[in-house]
mmJSON file of the N, C-alpha and C atoms, coordinates in Angstrom:
{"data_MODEL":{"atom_site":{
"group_PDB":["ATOM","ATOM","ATOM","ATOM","ATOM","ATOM","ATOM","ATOM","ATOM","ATOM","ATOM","ATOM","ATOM","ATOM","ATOM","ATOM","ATOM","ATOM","ATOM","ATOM","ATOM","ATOM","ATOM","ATOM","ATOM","ATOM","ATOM","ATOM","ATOM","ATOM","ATOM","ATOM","ATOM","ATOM","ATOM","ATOM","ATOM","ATOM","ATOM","ATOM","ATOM","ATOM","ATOM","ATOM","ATOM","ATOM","ATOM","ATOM","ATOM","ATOM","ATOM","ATOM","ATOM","ATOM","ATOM","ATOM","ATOM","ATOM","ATOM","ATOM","ATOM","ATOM","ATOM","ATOM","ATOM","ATOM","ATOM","ATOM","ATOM","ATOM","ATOM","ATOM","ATOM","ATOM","ATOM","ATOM","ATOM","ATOM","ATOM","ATOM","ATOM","ATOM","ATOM","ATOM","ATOM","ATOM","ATOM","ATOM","ATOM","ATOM","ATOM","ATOM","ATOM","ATOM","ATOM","ATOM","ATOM","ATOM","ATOM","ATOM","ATOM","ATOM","ATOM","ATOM","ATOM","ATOM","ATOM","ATOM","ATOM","ATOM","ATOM","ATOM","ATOM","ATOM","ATOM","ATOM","ATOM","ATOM","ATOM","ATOM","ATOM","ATOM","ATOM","ATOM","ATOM","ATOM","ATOM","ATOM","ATOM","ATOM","ATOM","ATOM","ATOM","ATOM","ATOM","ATOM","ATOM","ATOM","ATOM","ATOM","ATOM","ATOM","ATOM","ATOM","ATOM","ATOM","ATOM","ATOM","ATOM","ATOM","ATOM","ATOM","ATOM","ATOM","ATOM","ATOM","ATOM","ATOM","ATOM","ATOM","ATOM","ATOM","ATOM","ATOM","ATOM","ATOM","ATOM","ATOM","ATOM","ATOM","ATOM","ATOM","ATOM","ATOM","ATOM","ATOM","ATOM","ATOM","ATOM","ATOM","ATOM","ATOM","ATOM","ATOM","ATOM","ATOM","ATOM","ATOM","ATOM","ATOM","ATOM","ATOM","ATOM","ATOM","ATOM","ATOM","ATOM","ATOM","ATOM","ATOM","ATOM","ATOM","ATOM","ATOM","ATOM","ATOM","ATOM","ATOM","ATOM","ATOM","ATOM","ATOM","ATOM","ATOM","ATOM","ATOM","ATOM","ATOM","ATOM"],
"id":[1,2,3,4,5,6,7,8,9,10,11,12,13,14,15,16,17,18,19,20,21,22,23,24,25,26,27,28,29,30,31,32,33,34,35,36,37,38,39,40,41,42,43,44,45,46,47,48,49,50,51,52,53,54,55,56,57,58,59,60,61,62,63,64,65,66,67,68,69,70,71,72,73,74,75,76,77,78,79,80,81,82,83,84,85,86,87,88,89,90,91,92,93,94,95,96,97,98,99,100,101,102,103,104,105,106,107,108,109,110,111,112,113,114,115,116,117,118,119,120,121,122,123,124,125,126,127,128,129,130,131,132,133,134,135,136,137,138,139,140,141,142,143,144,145,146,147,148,149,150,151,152,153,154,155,156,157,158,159,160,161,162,163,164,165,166,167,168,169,170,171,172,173,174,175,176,177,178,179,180,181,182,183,184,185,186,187,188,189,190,191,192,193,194,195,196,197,198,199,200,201,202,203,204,205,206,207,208,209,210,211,212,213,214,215,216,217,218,219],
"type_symbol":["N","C","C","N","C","C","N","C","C","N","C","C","N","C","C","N","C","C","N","C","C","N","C","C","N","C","C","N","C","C","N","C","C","N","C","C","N","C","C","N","C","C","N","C","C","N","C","C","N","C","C","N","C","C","N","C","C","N","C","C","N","C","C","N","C","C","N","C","C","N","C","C","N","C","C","N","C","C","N","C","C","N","C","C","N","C","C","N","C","C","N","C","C","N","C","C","N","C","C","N","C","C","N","C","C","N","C","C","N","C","C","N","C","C","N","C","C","N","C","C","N","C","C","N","C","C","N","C","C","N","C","C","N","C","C","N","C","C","N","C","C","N","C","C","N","C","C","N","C","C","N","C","C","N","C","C","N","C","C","N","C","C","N","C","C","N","C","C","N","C","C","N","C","C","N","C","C","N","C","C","N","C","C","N","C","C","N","C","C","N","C","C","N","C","C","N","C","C","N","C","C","N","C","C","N","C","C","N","C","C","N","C","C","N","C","C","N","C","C"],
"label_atom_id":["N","CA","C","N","CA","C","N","CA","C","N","CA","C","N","CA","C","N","CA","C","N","CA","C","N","CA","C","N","CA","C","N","CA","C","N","CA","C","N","CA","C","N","CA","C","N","CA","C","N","CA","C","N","CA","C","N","CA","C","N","CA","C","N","CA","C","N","CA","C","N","CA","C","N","CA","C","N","CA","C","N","CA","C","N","CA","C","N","CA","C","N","CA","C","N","CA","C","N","CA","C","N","CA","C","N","CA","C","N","CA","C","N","CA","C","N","CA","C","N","CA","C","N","CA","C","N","CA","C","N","CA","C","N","CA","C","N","CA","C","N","CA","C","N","CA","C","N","CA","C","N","CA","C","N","CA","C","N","CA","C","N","CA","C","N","CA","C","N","CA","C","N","CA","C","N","CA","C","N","CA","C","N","CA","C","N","CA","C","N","CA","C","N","CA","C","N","CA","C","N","CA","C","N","CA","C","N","CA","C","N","CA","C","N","CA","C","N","CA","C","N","CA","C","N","CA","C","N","CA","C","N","CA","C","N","CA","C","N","CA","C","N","CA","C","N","CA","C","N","CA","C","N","CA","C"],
"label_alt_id":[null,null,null,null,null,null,null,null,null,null,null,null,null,null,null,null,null,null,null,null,null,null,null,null,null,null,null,null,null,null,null,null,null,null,null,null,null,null,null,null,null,null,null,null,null,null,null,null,null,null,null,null,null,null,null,null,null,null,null,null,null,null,null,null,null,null,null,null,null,null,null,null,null,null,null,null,null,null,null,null,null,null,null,null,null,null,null,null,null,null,null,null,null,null,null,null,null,null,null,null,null,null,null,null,null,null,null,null,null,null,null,null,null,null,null,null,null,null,null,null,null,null,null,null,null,null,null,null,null,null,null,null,null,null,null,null,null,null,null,null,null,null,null,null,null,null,null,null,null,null,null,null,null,null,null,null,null,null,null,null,null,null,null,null,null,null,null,null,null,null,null,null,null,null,null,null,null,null,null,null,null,null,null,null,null,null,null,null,null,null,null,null,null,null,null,null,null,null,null,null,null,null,null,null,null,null,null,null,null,null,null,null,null,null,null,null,null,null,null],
"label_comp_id":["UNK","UNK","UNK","UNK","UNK","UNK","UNK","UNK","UNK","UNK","UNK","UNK","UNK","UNK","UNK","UNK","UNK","UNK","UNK","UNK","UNK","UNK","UNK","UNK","UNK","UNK","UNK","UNK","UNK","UNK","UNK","UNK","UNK","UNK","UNK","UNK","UNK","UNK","UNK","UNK","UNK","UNK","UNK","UNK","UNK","UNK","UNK","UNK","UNK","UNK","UNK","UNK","UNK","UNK","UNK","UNK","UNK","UNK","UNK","UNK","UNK","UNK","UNK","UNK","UNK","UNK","UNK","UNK","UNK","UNK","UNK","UNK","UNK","UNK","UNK","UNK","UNK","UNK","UNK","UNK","UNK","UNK","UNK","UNK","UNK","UNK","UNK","UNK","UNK","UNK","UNK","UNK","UNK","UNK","UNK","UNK","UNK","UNK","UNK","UNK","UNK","UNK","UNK","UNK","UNK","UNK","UNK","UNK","UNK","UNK","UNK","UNK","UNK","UNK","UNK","UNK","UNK","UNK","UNK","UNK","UNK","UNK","UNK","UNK","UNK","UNK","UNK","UNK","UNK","UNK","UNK","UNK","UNK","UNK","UNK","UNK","UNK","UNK","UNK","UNK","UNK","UNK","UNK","UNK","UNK","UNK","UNK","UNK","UNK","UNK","UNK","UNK","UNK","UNK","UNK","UNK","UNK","UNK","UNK","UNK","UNK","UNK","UNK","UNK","UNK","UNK","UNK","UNK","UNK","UNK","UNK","UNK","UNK","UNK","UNK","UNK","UNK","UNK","UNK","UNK","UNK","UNK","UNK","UNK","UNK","UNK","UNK","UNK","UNK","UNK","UNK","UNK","UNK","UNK","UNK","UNK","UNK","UNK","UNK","UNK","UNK","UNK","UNK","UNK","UNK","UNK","UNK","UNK","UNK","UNK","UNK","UNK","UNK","UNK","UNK","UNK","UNK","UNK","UNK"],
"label_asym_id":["A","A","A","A","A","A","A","A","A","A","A","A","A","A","A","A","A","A","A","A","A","A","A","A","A","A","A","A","A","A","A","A","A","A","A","A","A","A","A","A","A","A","A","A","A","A","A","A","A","A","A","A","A","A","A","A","A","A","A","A","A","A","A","A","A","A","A","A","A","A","A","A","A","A","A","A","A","A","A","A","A","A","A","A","A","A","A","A","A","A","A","A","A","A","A","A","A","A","A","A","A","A","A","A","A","A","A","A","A","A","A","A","A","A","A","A","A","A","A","A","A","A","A","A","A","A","A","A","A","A","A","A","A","A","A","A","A","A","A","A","A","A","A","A","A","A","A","A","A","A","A","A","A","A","A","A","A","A","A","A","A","A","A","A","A","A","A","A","A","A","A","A","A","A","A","A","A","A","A","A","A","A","A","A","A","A","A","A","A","A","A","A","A","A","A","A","A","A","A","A","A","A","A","A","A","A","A","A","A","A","A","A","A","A","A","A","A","A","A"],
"label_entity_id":["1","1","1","1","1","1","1","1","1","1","1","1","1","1","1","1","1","1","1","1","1","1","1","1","1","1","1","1","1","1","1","1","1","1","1","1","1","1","1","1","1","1","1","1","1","1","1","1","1","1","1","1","1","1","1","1","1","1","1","1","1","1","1","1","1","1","1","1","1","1","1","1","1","1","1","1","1","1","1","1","1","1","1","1","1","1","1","1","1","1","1","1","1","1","1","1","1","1","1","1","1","1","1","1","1","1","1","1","1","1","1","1","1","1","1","1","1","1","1","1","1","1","1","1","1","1","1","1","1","1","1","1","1","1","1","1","1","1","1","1","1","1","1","1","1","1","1","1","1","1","1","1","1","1","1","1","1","1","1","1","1","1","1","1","1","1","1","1","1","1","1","1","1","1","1","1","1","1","1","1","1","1","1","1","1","1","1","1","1","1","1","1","1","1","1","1","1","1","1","1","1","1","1","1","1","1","1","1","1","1","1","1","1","1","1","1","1","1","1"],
"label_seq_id":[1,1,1,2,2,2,3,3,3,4,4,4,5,5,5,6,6,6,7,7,7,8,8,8,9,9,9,10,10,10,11,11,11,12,12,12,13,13,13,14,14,14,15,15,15,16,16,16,17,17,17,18,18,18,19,19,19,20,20,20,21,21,21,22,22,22,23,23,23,24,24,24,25,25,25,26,26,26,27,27,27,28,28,28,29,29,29,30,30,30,31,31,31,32,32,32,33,33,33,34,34,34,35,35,35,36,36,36,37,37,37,38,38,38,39,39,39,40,40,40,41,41,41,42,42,42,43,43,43,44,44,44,45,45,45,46,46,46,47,47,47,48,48,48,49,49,49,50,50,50,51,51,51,52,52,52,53,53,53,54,54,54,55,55,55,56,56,56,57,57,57,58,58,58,59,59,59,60,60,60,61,61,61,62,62,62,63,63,63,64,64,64,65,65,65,66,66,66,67,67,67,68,68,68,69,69,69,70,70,70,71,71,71,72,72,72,73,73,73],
"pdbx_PDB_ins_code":[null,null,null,null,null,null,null,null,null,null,null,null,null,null,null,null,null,null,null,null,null,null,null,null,null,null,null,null,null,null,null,null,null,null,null,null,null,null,null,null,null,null,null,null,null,null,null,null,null,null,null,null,null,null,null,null,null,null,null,null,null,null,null,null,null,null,null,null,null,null,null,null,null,null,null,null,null,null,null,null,null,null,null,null,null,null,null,null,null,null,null,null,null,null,null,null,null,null,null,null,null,null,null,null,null,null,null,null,null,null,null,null,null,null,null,null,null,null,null,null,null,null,null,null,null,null,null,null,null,null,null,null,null,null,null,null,null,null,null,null,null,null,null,null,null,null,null,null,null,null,null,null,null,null,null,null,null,null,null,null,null,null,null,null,null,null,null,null,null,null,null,null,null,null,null,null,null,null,null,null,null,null,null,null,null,null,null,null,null,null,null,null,null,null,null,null,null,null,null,null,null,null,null,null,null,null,null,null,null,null,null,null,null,null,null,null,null,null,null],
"Cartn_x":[-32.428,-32.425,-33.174,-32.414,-33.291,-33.443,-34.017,-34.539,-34.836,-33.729,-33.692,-34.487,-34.712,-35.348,-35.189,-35.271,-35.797,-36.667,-37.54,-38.77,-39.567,-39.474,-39.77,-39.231,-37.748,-37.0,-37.698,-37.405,-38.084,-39.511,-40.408,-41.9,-41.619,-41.189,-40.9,-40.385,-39.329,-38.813,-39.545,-40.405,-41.586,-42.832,-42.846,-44.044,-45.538,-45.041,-46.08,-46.694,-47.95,-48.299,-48.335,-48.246,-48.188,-49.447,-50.883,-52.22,-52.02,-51.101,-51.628,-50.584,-49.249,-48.379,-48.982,-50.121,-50.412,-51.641,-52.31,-53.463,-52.708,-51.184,-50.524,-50.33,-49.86,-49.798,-50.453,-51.999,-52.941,-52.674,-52.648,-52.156,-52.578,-53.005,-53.368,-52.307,-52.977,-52.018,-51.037,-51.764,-51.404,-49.835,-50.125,-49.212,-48.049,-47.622,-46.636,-46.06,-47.008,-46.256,-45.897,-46.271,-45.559,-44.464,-44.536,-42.805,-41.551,-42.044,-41.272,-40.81,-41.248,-41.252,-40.081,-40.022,-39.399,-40.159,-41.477,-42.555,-43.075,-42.766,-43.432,-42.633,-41.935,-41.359,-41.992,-42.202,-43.187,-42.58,-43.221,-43.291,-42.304,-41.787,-40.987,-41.548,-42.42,-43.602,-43.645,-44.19,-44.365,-43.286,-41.76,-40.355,-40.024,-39.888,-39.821,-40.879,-42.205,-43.081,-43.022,-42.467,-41.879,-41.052,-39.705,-38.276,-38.847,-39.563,-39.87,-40.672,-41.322,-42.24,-41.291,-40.282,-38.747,-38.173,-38.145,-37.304,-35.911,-35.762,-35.01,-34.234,-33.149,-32.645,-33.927,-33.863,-34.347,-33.215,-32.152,-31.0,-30.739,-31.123,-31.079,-32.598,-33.162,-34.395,-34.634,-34.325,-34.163,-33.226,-32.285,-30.762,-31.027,-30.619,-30.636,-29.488,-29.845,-28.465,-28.611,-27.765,-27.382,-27.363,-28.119,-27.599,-27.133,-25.431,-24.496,-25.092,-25.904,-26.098,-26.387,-26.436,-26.16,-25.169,-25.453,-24.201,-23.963,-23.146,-23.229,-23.238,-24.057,-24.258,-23.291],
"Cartn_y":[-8.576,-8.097,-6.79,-5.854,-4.49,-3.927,-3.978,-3.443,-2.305,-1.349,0.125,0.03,1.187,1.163,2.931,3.076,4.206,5.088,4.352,4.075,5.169,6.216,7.245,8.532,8.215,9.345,8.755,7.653,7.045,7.582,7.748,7.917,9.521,9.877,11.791,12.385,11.746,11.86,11.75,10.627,10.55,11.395,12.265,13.0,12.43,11.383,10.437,10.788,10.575,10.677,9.472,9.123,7.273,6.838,7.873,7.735,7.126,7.831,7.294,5.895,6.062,4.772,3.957,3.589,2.362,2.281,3.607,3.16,1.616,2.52,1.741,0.137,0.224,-1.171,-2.075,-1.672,-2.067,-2.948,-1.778,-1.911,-0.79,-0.705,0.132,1.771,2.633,3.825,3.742,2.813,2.937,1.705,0.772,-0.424,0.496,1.448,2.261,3.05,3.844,4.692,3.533,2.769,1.399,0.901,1.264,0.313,1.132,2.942,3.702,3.851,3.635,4.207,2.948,2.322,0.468,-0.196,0.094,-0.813,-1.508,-2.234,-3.277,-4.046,-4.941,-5.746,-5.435,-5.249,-6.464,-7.671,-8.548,-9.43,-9.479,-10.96,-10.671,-10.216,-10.462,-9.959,-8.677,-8.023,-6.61,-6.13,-6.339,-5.983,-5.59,-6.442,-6.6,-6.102,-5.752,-5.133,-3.538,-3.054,-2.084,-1.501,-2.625,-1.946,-1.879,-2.905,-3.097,-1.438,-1.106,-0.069,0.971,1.162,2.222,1.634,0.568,0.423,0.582,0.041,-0.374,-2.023,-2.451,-3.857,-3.674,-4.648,-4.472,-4.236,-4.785,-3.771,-2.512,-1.799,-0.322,0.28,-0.41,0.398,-0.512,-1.741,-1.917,-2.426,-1.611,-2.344,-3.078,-4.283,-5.152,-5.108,-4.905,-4.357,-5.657,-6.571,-7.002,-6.805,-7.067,-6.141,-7.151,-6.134,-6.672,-7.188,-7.196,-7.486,-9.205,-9.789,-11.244,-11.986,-12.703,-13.687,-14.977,-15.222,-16.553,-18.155,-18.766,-20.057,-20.96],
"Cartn_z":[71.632,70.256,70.178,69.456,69.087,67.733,67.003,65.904,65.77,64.962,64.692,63.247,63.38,61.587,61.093,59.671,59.438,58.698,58.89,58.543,58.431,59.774,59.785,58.859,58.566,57.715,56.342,55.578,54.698,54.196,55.404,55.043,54.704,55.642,55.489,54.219,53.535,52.359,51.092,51.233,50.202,50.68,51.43,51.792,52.24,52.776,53.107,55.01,55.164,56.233,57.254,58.291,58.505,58.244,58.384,57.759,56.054,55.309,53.789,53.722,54.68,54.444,54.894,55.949,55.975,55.528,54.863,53.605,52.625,52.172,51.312,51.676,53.089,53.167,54.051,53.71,54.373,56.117,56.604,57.865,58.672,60.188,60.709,61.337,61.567,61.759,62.865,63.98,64.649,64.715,63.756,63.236,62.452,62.236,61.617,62.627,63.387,64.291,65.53,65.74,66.672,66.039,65.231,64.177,64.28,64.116,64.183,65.51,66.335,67.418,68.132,67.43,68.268,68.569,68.8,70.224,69.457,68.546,67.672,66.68,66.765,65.16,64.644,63.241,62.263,61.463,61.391,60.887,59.67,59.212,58.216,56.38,56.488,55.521,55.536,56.11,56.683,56.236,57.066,56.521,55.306,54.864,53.172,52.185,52.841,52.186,52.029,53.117,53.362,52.945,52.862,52.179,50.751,49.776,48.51,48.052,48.883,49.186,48.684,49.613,49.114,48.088,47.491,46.547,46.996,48.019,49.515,49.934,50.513,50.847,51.999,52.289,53.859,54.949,54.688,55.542,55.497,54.77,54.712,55.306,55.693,56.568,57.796,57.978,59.378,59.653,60.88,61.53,62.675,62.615,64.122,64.741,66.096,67.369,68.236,68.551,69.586,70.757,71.842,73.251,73.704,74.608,75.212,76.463,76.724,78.542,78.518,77.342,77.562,77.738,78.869,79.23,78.095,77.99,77.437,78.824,77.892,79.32,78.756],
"occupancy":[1.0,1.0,1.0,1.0,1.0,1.0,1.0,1.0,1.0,1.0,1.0,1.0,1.0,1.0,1.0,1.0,1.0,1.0,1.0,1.0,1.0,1.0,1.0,1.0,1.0,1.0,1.0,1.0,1.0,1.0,1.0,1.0,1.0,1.0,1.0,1.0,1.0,1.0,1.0,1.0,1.0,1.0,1.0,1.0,1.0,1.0,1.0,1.0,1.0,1.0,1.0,1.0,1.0,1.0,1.0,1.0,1.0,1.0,1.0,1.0,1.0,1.0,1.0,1.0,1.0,1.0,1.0,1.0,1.0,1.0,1.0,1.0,1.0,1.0,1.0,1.0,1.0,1.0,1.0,1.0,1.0,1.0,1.0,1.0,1.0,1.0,1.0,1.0,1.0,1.0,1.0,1.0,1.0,1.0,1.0,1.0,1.0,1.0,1.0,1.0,1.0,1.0,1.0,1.0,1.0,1.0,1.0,1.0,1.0,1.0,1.0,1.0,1.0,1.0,1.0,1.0,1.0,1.0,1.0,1.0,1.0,1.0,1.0,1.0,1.0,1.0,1.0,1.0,1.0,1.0,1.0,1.0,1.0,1.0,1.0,1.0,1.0,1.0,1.0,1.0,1.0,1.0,1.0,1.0,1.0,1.0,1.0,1.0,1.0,1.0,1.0,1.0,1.0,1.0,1.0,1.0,1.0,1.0,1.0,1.0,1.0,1.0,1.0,1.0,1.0,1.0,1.0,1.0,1.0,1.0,1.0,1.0,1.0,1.0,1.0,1.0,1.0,1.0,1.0,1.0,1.0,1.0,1.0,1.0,1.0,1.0,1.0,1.0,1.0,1.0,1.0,1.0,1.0,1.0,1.0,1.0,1.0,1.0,1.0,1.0,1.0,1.0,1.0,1.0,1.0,1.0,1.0,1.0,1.0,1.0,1.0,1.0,1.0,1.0,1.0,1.0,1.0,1.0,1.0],
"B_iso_or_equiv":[0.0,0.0,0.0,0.0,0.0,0.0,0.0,0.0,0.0,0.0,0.0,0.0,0.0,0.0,0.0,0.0,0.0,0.0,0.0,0.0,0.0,0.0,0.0,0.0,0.0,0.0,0.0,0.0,0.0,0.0,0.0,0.0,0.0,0.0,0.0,0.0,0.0,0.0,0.0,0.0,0.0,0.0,0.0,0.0,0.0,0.0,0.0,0.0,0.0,0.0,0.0,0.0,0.0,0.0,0.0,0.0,0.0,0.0,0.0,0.0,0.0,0.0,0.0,0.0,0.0,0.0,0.0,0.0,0.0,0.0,0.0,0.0,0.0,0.0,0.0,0.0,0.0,0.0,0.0,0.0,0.0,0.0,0.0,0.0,0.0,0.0,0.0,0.0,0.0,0.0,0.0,0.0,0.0,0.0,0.0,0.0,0.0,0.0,0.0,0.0,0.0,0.0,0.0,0.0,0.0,0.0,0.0,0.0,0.0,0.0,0.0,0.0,0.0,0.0,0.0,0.0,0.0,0.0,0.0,0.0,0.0,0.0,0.0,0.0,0.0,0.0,0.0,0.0,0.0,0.0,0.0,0.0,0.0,0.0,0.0,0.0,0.0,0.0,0.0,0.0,0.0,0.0,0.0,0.0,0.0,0.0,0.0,0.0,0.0,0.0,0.0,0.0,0.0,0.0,0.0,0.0,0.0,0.0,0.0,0.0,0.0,0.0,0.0,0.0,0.0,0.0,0.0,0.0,0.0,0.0,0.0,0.0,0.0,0.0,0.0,0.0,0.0,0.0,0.0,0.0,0.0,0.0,0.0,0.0,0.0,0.0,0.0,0.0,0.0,0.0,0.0,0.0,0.0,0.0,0.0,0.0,0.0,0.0,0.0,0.0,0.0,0.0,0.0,0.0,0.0,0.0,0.0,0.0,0.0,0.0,0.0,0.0,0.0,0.0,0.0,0.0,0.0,0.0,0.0],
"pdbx_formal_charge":[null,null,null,null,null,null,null,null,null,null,null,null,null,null,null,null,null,null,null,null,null,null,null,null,null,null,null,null,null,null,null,null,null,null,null,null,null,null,null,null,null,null,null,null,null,null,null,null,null,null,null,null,null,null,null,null,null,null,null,null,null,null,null,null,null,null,null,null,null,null,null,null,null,null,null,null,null,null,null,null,null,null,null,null,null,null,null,null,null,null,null,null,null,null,null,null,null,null,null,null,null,null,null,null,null,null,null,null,null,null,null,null,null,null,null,null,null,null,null,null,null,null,null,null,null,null,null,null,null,null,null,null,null,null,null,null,null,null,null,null,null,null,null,null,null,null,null,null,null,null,null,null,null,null,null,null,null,null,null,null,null,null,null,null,null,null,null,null,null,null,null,null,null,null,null,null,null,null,null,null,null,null,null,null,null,null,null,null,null,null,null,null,null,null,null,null,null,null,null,null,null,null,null,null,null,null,null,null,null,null,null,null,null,null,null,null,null,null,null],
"auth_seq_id":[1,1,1,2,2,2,3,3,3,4,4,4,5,5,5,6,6,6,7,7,7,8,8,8,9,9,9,10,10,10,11,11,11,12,12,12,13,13,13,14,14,14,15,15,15,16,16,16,17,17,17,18,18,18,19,19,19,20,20,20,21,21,21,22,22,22,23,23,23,24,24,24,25,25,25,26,26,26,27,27,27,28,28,28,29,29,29,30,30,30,31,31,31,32,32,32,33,33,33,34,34,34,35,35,35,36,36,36,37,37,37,38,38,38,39,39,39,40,40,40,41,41,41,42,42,42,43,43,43,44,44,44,45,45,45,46,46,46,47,47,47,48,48,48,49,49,49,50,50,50,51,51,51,52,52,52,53,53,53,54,54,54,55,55,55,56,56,56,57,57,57,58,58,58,59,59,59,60,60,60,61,61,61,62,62,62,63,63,63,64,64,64,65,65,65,66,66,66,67,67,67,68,68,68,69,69,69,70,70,70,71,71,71,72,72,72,73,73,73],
"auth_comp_id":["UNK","UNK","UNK","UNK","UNK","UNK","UNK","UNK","UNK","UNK","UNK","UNK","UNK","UNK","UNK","UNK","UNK","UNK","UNK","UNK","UNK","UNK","UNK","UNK","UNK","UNK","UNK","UNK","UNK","UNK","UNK","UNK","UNK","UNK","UNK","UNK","UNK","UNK","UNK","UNK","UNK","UNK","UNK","UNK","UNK","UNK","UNK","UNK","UNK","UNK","UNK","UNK","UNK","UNK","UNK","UNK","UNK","UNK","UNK","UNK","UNK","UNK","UNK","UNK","UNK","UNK","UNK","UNK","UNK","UNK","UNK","UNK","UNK","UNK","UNK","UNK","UNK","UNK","UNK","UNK","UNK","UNK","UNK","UNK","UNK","UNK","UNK","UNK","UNK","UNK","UNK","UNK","UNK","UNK","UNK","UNK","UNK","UNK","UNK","UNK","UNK","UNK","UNK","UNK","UNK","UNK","UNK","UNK","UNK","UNK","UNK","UNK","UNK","UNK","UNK","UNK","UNK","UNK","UNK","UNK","UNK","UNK","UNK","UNK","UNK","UNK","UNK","UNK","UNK","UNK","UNK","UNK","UNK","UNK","UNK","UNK","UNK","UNK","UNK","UNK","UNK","UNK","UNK","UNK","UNK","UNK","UNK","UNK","UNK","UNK","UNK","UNK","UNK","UNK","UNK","UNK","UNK","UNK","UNK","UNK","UNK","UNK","UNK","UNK","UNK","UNK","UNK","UNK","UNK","UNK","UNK","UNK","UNK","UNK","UNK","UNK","UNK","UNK","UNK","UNK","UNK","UNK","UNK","UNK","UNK","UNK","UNK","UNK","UNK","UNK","UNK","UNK","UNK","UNK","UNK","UNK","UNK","UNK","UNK","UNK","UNK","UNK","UNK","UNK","UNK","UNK","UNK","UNK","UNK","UNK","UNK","UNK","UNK","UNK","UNK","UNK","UNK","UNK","UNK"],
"auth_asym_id":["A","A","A","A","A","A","A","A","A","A","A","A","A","A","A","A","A","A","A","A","A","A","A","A","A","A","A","A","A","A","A","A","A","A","A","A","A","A","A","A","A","A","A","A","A","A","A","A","A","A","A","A","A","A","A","A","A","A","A","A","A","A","A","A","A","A","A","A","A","A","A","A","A","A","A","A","A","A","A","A","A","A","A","A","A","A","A","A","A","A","A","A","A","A","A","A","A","A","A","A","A","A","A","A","A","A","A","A","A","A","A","A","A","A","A","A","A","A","A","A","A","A","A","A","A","A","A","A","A","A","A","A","A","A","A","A","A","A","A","A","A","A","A","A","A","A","A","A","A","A","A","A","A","A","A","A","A","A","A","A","A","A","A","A","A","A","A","A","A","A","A","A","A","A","A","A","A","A","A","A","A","A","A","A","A","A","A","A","A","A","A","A","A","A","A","A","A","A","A","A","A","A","A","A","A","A","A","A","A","A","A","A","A","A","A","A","A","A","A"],
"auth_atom_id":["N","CA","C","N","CA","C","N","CA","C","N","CA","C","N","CA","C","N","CA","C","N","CA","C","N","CA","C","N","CA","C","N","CA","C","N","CA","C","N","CA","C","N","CA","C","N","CA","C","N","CA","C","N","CA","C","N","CA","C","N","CA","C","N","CA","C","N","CA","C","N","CA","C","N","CA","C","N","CA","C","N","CA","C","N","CA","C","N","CA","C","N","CA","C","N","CA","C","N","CA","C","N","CA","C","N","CA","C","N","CA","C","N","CA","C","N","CA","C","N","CA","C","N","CA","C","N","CA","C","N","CA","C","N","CA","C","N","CA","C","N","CA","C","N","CA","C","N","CA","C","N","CA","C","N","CA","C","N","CA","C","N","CA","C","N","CA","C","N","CA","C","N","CA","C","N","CA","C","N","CA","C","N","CA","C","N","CA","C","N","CA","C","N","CA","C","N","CA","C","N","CA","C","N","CA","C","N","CA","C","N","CA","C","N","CA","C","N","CA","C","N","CA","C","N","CA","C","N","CA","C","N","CA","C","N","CA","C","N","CA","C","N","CA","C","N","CA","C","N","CA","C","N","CA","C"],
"pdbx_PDB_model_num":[1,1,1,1,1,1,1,1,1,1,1,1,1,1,1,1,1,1,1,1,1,1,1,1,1,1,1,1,1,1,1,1,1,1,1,1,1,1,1,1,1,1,1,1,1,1,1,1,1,1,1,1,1,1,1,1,1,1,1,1,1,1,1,1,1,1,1,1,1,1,1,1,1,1,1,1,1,1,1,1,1,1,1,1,1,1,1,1,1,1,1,1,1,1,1,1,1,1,1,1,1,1,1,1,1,1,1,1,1,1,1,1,1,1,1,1,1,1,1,1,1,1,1,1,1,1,1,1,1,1,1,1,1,1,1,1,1,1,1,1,1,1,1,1,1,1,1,1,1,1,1,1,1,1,1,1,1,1,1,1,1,1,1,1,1,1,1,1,1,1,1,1,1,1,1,1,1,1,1,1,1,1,1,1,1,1,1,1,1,1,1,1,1,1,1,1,1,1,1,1,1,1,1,1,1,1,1,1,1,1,1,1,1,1,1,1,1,1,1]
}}}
């Protein structure tokens, strides 16, 4: 499973720094630029705290990809 997001265009658009976005959602700096980046889920809380944040689905700021390299048993 891979979790795209755009989270980063999102924060940029509102002129937000990932310093004041995760002032906002009391969460660390480094917990935002790990989200953007892929190297971190968050949580389904987090998710939705986020999209609500944009005034956002949560499908429109994070896409989940399937990867093909699984076999079926």
């Amino acid at each position: 499973m891979h979790l795209k997001n755009k989270l980063d265009k999102l924060r940029k658009i509102n002129g937000l720094t990932q310093e004041e976005f995760a002032k906002e959602l009391r969460v660390s700096r480094q917990t935002i630029s790990a989200i953007e980046n892929g190297k971190y889920n968050p949580s389904l809380d987090l998710a939705f705290e986020i999209a609500l944040y944009f005034n956002k689905a949560i499908e429109e700021v994070f896409i989940y990809e399937k990867e093909e390299n699984h076999e079926k048993k």
